[in-house]
Rosetta silent file (secondary structure, phi, psi, omega in degrees, C-alpha in Angstrom):
SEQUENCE: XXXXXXXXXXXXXXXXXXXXXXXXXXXXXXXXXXXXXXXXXXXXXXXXXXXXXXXXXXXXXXXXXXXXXXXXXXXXXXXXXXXXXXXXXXXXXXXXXXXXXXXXXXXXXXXXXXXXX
SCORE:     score description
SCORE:     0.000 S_00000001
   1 L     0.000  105.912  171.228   88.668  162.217   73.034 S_00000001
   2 E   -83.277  158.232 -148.825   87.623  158.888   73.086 S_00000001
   3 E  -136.973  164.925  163.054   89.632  156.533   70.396 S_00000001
   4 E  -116.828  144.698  163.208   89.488  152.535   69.734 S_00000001
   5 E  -130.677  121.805  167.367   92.206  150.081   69.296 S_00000001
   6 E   -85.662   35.321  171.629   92.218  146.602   68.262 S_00000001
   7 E  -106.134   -3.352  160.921   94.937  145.708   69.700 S_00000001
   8 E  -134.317  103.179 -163.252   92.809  146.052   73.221 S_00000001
   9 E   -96.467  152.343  173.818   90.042  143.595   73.144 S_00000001
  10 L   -81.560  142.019  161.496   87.803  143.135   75.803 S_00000001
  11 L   -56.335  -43.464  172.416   87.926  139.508   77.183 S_00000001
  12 L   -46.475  -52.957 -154.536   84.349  139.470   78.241 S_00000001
  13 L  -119.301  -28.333  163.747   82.988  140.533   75.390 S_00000001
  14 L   114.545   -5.571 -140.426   85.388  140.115   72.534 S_00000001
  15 L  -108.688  125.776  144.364   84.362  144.141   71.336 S_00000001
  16 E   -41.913  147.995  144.272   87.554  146.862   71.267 S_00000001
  17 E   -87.404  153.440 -160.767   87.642  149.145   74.232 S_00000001
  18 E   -88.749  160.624 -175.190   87.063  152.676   73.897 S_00000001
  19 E  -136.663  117.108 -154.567   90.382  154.421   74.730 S_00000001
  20 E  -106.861  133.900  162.065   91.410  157.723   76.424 S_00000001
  21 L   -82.604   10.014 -176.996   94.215  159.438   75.766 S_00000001
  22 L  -153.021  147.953 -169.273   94.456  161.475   79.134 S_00000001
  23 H   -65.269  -69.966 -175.133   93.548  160.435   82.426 S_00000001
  24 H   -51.472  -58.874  172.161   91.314  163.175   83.139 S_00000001
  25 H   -42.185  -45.203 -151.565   88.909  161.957   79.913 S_00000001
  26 H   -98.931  -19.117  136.016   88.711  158.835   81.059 S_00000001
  27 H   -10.149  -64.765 -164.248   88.046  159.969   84.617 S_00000001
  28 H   -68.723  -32.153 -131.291   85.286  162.218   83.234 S_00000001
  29 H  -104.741  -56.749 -175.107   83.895  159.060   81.117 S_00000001
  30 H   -99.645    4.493  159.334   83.570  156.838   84.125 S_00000001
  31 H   -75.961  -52.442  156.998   82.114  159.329   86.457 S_00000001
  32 H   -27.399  -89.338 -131.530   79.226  159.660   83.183 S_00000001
  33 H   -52.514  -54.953  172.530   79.025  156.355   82.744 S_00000001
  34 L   -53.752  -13.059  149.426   78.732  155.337   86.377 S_00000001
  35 L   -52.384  -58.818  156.417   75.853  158.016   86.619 S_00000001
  36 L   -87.749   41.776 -166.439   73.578  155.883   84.133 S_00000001
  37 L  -178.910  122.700  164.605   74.496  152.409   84.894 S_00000001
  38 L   -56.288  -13.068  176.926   74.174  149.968   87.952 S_00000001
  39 L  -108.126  114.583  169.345   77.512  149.260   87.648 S_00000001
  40 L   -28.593  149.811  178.022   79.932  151.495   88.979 S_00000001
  41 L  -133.649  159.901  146.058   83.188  152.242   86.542 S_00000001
  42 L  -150.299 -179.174 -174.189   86.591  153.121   86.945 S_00000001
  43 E   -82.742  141.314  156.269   89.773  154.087   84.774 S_00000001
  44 E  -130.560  169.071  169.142   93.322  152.283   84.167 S_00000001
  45 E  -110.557  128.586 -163.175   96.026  153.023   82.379 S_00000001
  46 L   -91.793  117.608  167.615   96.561  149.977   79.752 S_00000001
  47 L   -65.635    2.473  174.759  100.423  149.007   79.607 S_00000001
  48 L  -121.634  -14.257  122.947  100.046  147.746   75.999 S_00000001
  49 L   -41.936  -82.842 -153.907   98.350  150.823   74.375 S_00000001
  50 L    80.500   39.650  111.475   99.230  153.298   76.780 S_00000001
  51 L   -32.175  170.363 -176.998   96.005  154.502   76.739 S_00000001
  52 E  -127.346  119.397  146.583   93.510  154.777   79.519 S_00000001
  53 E   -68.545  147.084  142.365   90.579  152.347   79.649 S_00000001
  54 E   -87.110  151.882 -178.547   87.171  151.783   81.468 S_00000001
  55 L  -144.300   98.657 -171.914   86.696  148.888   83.861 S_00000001
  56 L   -18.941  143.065  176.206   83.505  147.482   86.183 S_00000001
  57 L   -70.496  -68.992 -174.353   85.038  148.792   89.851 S_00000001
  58 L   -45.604   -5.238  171.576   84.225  145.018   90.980 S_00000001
  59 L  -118.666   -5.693  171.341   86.666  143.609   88.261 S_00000001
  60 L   -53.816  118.389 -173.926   89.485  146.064   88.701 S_00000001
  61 L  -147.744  118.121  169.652   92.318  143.824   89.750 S_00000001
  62 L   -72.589  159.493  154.961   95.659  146.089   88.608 S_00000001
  63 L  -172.766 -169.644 -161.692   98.753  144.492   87.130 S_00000001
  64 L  -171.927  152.396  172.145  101.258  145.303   84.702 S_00000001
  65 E   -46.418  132.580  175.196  103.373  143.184   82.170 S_00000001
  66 E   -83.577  157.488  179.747  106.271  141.296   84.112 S_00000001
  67 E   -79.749  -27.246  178.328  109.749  142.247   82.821 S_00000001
  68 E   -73.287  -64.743 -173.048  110.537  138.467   83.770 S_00000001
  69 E  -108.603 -149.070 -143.618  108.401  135.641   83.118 S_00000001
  70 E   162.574  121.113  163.648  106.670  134.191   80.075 S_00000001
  71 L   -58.846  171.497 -168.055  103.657  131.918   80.257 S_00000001
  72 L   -61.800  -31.025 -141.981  103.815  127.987   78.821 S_00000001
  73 L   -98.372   -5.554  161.282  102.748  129.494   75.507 S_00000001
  74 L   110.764    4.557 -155.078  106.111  132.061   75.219 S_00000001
  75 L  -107.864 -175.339 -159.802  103.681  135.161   76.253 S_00000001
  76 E   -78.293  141.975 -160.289  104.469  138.071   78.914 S_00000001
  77 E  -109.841  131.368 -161.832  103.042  136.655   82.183 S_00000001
  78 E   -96.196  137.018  168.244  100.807  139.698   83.890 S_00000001
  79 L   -84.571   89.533 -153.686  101.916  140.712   87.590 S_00000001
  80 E   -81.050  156.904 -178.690   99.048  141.134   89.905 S_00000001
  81 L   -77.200  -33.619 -170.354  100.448  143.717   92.702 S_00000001
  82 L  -116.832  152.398  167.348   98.549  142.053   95.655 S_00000001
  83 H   -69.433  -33.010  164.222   97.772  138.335   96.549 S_00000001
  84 H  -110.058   43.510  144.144   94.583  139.384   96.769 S_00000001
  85 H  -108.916   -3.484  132.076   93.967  140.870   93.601 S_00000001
  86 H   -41.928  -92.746 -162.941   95.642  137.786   92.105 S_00000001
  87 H   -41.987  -15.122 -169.002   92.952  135.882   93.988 S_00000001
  88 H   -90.766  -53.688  159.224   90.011  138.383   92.839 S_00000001
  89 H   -44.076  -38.764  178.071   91.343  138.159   89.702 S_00000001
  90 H   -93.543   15.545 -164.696   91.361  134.366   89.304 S_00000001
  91 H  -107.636  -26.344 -177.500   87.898  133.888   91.135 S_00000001
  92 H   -66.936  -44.035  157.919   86.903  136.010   88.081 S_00000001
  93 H   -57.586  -93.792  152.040   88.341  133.365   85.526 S_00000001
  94 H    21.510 -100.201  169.561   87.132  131.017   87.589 S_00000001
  95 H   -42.939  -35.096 -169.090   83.551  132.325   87.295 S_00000001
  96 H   -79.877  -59.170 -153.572   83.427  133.711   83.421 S_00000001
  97 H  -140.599   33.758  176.152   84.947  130.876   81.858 S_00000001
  98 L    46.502   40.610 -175.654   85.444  128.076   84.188 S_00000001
  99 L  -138.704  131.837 -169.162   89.305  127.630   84.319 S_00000001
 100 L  -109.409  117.424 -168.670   90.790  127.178   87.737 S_00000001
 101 L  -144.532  136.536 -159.135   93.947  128.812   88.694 S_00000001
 102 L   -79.746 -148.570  152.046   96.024  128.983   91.476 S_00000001
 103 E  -129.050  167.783  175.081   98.657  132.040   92.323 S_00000001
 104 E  -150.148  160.280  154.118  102.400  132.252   93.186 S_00000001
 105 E   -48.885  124.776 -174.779  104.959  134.814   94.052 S_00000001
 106 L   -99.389  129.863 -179.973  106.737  135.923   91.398 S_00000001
 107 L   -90.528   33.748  162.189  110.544  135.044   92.416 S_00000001
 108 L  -104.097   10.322  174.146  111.669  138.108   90.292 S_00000001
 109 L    56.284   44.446 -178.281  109.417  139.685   93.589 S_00000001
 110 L  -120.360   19.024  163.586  107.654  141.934   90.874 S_00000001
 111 L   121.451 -151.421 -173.569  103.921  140.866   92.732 S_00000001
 112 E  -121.078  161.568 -173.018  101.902  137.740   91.938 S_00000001
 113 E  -101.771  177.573  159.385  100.940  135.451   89.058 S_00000001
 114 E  -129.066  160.765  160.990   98.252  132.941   88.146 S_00000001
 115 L   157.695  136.927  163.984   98.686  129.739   86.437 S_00000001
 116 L     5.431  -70.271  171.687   97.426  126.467   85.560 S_00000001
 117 L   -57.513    0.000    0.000   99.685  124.169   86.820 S_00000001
């Protein structure tokens, strides 16, 4: 059953994302989708819903919330698991909306960050 939340916006487009409650739906959704559409899709499971999203396969960069650090601005700093899905991720910023960001190690060792500085 797919569901909406506004509390998970897309960044690209600024639109809710449709929302799965089971794994398998949203499986099913982006094996469809991906059927009619040049761009390949695949599924996550969104840590702030707990829902399952769609995502272009070329922009899939996993993370999860860190239990640790907190951005300049007081907010939950996102954990990429690999440096290079940090880096895929920020080449992505980068492109979309022109802000250039390096990565670091998160010393609570819970993957890698991005950020400004």
């Amino acid at each position: 059953m797919k569901l909406t939340f506004d509390s998970c916006i897309s960044k690209k487009t600024g639109q809710p994302l449709a929302a799965y409650e089971y794994e398998f739906e949203a499986e099913s959704a982006a094996e469809n989708a991906s059927l009619f559409s040049q761009t390949p899709l695949t599924y996550y499971e969104c840590s702030r819903c707990d829902h399952w999203h769609l995502t272009p396969k070329d922009r899939y960069t996993p993370s999860h919330p860190c239990d640790f650090c907190v951005d300049s601005s007081g907010e939950t700093k996102e954990s990429y698991q690999t440096r290079t899905g940090a880096e895929k991720r920020a080449a992505i910023l980068r492109r979309e909306i022109g802000i250039h960001l390096r990565l670091y190690e998160c010393p609570h060792q819970t993957g890698w960050h991005l950020t400004k500085r």
